[in-house]
C-alpha positions in Angstrom: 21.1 22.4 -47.9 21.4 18.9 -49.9 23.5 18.0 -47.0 21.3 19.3 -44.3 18.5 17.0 -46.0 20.5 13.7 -45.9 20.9 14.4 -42.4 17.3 14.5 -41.5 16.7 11.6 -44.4 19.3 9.3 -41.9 17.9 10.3 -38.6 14.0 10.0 -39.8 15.4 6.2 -41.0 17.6 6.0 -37.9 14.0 6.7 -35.9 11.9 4.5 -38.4 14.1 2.0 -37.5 13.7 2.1 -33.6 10.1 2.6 -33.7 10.4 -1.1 -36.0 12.2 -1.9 -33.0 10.1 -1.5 -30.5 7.3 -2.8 -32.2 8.8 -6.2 -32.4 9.5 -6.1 -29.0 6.7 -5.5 -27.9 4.9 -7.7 -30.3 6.7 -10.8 -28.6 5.4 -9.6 -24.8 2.2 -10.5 -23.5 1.7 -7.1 -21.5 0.5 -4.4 -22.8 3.0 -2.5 -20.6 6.2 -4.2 -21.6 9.4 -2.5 -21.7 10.8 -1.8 -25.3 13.5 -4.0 -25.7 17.2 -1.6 -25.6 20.4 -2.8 -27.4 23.9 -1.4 -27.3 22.6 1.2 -29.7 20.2 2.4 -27.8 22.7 3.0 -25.0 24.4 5.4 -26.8 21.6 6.5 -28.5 20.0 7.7 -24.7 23.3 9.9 -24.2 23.3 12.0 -26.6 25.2 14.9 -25.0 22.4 18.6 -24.6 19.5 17.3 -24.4 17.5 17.7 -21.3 13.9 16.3 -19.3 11.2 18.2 -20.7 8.4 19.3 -18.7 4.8 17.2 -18.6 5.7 13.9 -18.1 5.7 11.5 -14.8 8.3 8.6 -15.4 10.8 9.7 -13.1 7.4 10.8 -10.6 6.2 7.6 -10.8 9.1 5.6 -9.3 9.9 8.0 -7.0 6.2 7.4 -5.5 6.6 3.9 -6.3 9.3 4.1 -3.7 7.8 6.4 -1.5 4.7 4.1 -0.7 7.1 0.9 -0.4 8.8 3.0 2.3 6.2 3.5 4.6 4.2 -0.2 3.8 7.5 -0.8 5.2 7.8 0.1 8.1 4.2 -0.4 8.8 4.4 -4.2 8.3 7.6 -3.9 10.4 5.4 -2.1 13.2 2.8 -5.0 12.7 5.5 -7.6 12.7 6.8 -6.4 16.1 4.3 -5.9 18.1 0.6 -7.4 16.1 1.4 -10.7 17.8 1.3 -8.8 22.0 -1.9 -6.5 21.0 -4.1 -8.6 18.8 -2.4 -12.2 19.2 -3.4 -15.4 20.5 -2.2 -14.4 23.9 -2.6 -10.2 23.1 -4.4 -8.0 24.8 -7.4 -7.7 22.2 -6.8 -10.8 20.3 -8.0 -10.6 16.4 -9.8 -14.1 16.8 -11.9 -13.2 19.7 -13.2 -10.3 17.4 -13.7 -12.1 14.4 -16.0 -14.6 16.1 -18.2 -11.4 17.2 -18.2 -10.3 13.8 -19.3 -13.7 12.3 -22.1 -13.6 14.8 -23.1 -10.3 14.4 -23.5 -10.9 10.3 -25.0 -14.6 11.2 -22.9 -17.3 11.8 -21.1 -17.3 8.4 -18.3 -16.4 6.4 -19.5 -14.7 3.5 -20.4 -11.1 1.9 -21.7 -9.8 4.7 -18.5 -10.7 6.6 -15.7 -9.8 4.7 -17.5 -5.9 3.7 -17.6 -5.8 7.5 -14.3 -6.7 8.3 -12.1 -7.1 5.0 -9.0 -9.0 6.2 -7.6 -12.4 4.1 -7.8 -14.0 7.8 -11.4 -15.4 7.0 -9.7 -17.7 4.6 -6.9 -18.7 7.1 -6.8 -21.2 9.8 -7.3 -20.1 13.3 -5.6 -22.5 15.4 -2.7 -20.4 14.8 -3.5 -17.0 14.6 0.1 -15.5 15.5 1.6 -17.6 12.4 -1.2 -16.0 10.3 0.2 -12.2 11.2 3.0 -12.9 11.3 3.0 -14.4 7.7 0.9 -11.4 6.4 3.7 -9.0 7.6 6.7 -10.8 6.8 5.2 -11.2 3.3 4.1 -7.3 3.0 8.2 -6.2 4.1 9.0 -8.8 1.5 7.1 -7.1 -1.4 7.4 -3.5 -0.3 11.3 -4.0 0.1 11.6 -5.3 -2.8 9.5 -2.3 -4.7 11.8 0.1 -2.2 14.8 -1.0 -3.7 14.6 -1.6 -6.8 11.7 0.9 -7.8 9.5 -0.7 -10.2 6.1 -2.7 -9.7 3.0 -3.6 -10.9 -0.8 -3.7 -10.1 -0.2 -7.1 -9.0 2.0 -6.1 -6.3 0.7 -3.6 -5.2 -3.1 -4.9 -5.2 -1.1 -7.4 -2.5 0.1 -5.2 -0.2 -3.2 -3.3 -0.3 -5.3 -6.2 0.6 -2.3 -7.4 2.9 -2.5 -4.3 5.1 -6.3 -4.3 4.5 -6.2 -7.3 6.2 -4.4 -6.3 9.4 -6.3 -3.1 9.8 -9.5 -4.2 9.5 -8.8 -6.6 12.9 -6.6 -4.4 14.5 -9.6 -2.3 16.8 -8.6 0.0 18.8 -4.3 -0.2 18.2 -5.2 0.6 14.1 -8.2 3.3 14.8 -6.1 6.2 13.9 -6.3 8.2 10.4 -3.0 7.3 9.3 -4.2 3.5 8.9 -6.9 5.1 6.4 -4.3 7.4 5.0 -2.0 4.4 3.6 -4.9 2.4 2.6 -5.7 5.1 0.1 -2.4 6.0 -0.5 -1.4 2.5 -1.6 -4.7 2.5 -3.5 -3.6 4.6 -5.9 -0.4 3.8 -6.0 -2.7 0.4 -7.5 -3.0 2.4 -10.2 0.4 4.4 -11.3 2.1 1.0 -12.4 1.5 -1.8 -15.7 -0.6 -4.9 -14.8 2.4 -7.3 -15.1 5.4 -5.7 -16.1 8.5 -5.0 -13.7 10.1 -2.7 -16.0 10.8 0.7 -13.9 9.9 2.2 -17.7 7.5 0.6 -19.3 7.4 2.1 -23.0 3.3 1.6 -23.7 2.7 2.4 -20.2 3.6 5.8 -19.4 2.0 7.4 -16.3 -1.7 8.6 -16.0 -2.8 12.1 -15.7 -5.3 10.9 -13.7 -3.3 8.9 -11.4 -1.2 11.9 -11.0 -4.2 14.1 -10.4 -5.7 11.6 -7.3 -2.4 11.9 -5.3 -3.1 16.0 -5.9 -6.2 15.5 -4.9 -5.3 13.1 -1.9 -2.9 16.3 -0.6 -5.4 18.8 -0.9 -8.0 17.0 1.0 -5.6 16.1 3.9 -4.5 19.5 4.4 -7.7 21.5 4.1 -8.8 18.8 6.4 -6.2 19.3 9.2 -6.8 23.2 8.5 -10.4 23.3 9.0 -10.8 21.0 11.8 -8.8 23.4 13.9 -10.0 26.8 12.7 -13.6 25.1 13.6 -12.4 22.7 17.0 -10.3 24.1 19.7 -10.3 28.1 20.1 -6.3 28.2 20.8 -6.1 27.5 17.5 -8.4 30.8 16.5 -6.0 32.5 19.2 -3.1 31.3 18.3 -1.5 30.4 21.5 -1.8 26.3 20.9 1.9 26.2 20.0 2.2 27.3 23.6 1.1 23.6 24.6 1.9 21.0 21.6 5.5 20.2 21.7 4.9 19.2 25.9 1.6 17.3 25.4 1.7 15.9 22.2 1.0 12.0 22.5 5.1 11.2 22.2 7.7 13.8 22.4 11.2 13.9 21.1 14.3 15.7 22.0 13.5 18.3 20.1 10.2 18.8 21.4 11.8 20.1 24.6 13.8 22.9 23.0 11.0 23.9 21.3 8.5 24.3 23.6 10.1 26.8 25.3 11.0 28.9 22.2 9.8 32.7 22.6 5.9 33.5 22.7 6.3 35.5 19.2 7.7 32.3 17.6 4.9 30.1 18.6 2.3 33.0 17.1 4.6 32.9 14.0 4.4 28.9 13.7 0.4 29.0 14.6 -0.4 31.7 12.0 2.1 29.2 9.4 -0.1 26.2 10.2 -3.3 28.0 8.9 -1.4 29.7 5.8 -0.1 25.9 4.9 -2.9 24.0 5.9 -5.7 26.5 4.3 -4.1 28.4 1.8 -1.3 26.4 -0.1 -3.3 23.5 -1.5 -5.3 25.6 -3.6 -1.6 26.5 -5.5 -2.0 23.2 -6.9 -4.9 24.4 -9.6 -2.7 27.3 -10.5 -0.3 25.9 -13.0 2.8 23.7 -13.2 5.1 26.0 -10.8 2.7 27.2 -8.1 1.8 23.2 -7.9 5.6 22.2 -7.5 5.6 25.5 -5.1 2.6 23.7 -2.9 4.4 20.2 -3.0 7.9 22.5 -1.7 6.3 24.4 1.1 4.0 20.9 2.1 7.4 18.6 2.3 9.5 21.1 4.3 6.1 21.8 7.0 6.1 17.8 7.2 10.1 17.6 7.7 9.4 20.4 10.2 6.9 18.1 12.4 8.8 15.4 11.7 11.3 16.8 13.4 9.7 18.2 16.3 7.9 14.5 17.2 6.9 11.2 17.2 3.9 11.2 14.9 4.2 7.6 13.7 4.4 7.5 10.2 1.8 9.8 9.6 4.6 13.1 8.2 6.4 10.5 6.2 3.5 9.4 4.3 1.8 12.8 4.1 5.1 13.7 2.0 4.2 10.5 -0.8 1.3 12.5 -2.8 3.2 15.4 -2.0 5.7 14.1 -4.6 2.5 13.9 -7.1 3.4 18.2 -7.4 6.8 17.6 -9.1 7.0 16.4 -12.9 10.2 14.6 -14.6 12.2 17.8 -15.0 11.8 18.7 -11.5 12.7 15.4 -9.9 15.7 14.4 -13.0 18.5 15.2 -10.4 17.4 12.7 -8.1 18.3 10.3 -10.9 22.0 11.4 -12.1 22.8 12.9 -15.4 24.0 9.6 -16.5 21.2 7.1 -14.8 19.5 4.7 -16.8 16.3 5.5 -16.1 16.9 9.7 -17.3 18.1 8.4 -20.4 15.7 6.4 -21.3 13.3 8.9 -20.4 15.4 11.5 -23.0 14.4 8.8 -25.5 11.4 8.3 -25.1 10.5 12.3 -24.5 12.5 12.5 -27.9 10.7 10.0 -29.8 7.7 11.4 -29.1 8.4 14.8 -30.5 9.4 13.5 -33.2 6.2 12.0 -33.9 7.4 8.7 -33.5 4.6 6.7 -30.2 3.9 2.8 -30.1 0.8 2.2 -31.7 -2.4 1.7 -30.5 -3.0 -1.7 -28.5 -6.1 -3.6 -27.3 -4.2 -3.2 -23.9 -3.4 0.4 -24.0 -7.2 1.0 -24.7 -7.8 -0.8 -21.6 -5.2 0.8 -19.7 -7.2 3.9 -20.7 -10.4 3.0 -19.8 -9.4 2.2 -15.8 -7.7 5.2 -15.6 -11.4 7.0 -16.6 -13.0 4.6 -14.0 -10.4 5.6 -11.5 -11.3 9.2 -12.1 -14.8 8.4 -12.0 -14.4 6.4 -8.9 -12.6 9.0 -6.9 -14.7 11.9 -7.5 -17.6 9.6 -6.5 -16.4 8.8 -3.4 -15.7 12.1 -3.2 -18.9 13.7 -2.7 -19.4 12.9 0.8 -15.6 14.0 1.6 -16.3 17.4 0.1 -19.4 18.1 1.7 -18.2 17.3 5.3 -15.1 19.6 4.8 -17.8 22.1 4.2 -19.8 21.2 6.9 -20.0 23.0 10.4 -20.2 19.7 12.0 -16.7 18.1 10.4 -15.7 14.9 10.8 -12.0 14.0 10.9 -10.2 10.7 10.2 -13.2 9.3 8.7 -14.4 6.5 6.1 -17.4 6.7 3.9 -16.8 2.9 2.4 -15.7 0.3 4.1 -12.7 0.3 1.5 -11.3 3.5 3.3 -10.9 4.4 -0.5 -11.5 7.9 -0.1 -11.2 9.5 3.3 -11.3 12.7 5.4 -8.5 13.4 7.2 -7.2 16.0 10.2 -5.2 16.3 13.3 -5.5 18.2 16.2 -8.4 19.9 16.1 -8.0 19.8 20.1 -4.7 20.5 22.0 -4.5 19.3 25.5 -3.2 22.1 27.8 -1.3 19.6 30.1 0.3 16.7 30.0 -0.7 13.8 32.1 0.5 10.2 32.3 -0.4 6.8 33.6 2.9 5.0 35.5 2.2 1.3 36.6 3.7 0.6 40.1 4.1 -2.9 41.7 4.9 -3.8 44.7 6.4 -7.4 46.5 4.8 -6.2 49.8 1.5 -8.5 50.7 0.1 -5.8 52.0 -0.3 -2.5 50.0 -2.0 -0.3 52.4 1.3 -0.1 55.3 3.8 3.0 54.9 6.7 1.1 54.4 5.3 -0.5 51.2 8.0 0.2 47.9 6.0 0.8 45.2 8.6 0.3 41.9 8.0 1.6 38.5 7.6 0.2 35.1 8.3 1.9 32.5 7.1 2.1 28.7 9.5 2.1 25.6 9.1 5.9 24.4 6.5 7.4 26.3 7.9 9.3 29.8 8.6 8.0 32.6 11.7 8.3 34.4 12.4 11.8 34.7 15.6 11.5 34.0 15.3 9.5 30.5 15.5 11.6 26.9 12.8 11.8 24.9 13.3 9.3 22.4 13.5 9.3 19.0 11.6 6.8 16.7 10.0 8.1 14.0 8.4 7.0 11.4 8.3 3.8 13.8 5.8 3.8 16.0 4.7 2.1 19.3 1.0 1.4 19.5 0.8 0.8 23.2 2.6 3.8 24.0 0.4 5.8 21.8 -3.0 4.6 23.5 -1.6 5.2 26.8 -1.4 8.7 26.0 -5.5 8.9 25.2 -5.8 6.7 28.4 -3.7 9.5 30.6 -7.0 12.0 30.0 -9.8 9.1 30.1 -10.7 6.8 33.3 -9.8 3.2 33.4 -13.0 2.1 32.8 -13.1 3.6 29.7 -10.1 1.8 28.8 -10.5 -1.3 30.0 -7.2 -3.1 28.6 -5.5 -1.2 31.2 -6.0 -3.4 33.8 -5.5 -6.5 31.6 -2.5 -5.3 31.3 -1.7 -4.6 35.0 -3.2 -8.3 35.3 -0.6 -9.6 32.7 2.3 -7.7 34.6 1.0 -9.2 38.0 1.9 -12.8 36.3 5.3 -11.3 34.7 3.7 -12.2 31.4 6.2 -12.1 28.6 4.0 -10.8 25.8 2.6 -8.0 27.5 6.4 -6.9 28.9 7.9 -7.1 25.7 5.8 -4.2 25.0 7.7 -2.1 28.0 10.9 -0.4 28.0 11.5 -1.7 31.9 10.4 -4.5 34.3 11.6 -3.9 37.7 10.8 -7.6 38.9 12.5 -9.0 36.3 14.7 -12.2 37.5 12.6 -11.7 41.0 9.6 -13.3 41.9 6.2 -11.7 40.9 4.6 -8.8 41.9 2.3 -9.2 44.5 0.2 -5.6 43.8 0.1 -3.9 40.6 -1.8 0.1 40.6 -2.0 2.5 38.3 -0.8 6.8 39.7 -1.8 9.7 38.2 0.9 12.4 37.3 1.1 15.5 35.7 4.3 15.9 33.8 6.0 19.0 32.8 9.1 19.9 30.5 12.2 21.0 33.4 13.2 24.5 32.3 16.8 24.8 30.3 19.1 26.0 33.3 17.2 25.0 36.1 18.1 23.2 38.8 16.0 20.0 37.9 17.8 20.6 34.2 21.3 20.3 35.6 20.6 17.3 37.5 19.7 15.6 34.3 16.3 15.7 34.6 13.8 16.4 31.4 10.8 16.0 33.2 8.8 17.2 36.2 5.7 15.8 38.1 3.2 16.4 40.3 0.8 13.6 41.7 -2.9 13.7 40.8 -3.9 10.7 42.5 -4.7 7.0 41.6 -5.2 6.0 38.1 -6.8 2.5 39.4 -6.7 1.2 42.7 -4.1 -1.4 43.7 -5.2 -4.7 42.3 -4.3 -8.3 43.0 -4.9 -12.0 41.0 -7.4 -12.7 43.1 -9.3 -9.3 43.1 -9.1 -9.3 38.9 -10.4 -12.8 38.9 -13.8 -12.6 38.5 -13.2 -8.9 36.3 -11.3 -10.8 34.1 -14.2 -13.9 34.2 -16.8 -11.3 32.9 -14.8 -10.4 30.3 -14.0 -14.1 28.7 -10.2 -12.9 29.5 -7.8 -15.6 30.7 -6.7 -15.2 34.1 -2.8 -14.3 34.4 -0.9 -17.4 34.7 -3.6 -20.0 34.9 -1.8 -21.7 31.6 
């Protein structure tokens, strides 16, 4: 017993000792978030051999979202690096500066309040002579801080706030090529994630900054309301979904298909009833798991994450199943995710001290920091639930809204996705011609084709997710609209009549490339369909077949699109 005493006299000193430690260490930082300062001791002292992760805590959560977000800001600054400068660039098809100027003349003439809650975007503040240098440098600077918080998995508000307001910025002028509800998705997404890390520190553990419940909770929260979302929009939009027969049609028509798309759509009737009836159990039952307790909420982040590998899978969806998964990984605690880190990994053992330290009593004391930390992590619940209110009562609503924004932060959003399923597939292919005249029989009309979206009956699907093309993706709307509701379709068959660069960087093929110009560019109809698996069209290497509608737009020349393209302020192809 007297021995058993001195034991637990020593380690009691041992822990007095640290906790004097820490103290000092943090005493000598300026952040109220600062890492605790770990010696040789401490090393050993984290590997203590039996001890495991305790449930209730979100250190190891937090850098695994940490990561997660930096993944997917990414690859969307990639996207905007690649292709901002041909859609909404100097010489783009809707460039940003042209739309700017309509905004500052819609709010007045001047740059102020009324412009930037309009349109939020840094470019106010930059110089417009160059507008292609300006995205440019917002996008190189966004893969710059989100690859840095990718690999090495720690941040902080700072950072954060800056990739926020960096995408923000490209969103907000991006019109019709950054109208979809992913956009709005990662804006929130990387809201919160605002919110999960200290105000300066870099530490991947910061000691007097562990993880808010609250934060924790908004990413729940942020799962929930996208899935019920997508799950009520359908139930209440298209009736295959109440019939379930849409499977029958969404692998061949979705907006871009992969390879597997093809297999899949022709999987047995009873499998496509099966995956339907799935979609409503996921989409409308699951999320309420998340109220029920530690392991029904790690069951609803499982069963979310493998239906979003499952789409991911099956298509090009953008980026949108990769960042559904992010506050999906808001279900999972430390002792769930502690394998992701290695039994001997620095950051689980850190975590073993601090989670032992704590039961033994032993916390850093109370800052003028840490009572700040707490009091933004009430305004951030207070915030989100207020923002809320409107979200809530259009998911109740008969008359649901999807992919919508109630503040002009796209703080809080609702959220769905096909809540209509197109029956058939139809596609736009542009068709030029070197012939002066386009009406004889003997004309050869050649074909351009895009990067992902088919074409060539002979060319695989492709494969390019969580990249995305934007152009390819519009097209796809464009296919079941008229040209005159899309109107940049024949700036672009301008552009392509004057072999312009920008525009063709945006397509997979130019068939006058090397040759003179075009003389005719037109738009043809076509209705595409996935060739059978041991059909003859099949064993000729063919994925696709088609049938003609009729013209898309009529054949077109310079001189015809000059004075379409005057009315519209548009350049004319090749006057510069």
């Amino acid at each position: 017993m007297a021995s058993s005493s001195e034991s637990s006299e020593k380690s009691e000193s041992f822990l007095r000792k640290r906790r004097g430690d820490a103290l000092v260490a943090d005493s000598l930082s300026h952040d109220s978030c600062s890492e605790t300062v770990q010696d040789e001791d401490s090393s050993k002292y984290e590997k203590k051999v039996g001890v495991s992760v305790q449930t209730g805590t979100y250190w190891l959560t937090r850098i695994v979202l940490l990561r997660a977000i930096a993944f997917i800001y990414f690859v969307a600054f990639s996207v905007a690096y690649n292709q901002n400068k041909q859609l909404i660039g100097e010489k783009g098809l809707m460039p940003c500066k042209d739309y700017l100027r309509s905004v500052k003349r819609y709010v007045g003439g001047k740059i102020g309040f009324a412009a930037l809650a309009y349109t939020p975007s840094v470019l106010w503040f930059m110089d417009w002579n160059d507008m292609d240098a300006n995205l440019d440098g917002i996008a190189l600077a966004g893969m710059a801080l989100s690859g840095f918080v990718l690999i090495m998995g720690r941040a902080n508000m700072i950072i954060m706030g800056v990739l926020w307001i960096l995408y923000h910025s490209i969103v907000n002028v991006g019109q019709i090529w950054y109208s979809f509800g992913w956009e709005s998705q990662l804006l929130e997404t990387g809201f919160l994630g605002i919110f999960l890390c200290p105000l300066w520190s870099l530490s991947s553990m910061p000691r007097r900054c562990p993880p808010s419940l609250v934060s924790i909770w908004t990413f729940r929260w942020l799962i929930v309301r996208i899935m019920l979302g997508a799950g009520l929009i359908k139930i209440r939009g298209d009736r295959c979904w109440r019939e379930l027969t849409c499977m029958d049609f969404h692998y061949e028509t979705q907006p871009v298909p992969n390879p597997m798309s093809y297999y899949m759509h022709r999987s047995p009737w009873w499998f496509h009833r099966f995956e339907t009836l799935s979609n409503h159990f996921i989409e409308l039952v699951v999320p309420f798991f998340t109220f029920m307790g530690r392991r029904m909420c790690m069951l609803n982040g499982v069963l979310q994450i493998l239906f979003q590998v499952v789409l991911i899978i099956s298509g090009n969806l953008s980026f949108l199943n990769w960042l559904t998964i992010v506050p999906c990984l808001a279900c999972f605690d430390d002792a769930a995710l502690a394998f992701l880190f290695g039994r001997s990994g620095r950051a689980r053992q850190t975590l073993l001290q601090i989670q032992t330290e704590e039961a033994s009593g032993l916390k850093p004391a109370s800052s003028r920091g840490m009572l700040i930390r707490r009091v933004l992590n009430v305004s951030l619940g207070i915030l989100i639930t207020y923002l809320s209110v409107p979200v809530v009562m259009n998911l109740l609503s008969s008359r649901q809204m999807m992919n919508t924004s109630f503040d002009p932060l796209r703080i809080v959003n609702t959220y769905g996705a096909f809540g209509s399923v197109t029956k058939e597939r139809t596609e736009v292919v542009f068709q030029g011609t070197l012939s002066s005249d386009h009406t004889g029989d003997q004309v050869v009309w050649e074909e351009y084709e895009f990067l992902c979206k088919p074409g060539a009956l002979e060319r695989r699907p492709c494969l390019i997710s969580p990249y995305h093309y934007r152009l390819d993706w519009l097209m796809w709307f464009a296919a079941f609209q008229t040209y005159e509701q899309n109107e940049w379709v024949i700036h672009i068959a301008g552009r392509l009549l004057a072999n312009d660069s920008t525009v063709l960087s945006l397509m997979g093929h130019n068939p006058f490339q090397n040759r003179e110009k075009p003389r005719w560019i037109r738009g043809e109809h076509f209705r595409y369909k996935f060739t059978r698996p041991g059909s003859s069209g099949a064993a000729q290497g063919r994925w696709w077949v088609r049938k003609r509608i009729g013209p898309y737009f009529p054949p077109v020349n310079l001189d015809t699109l000059r004075s379409y393209f005057q009315s519209r302020n548009w350049p004319l192809p090749g006057s510069d």
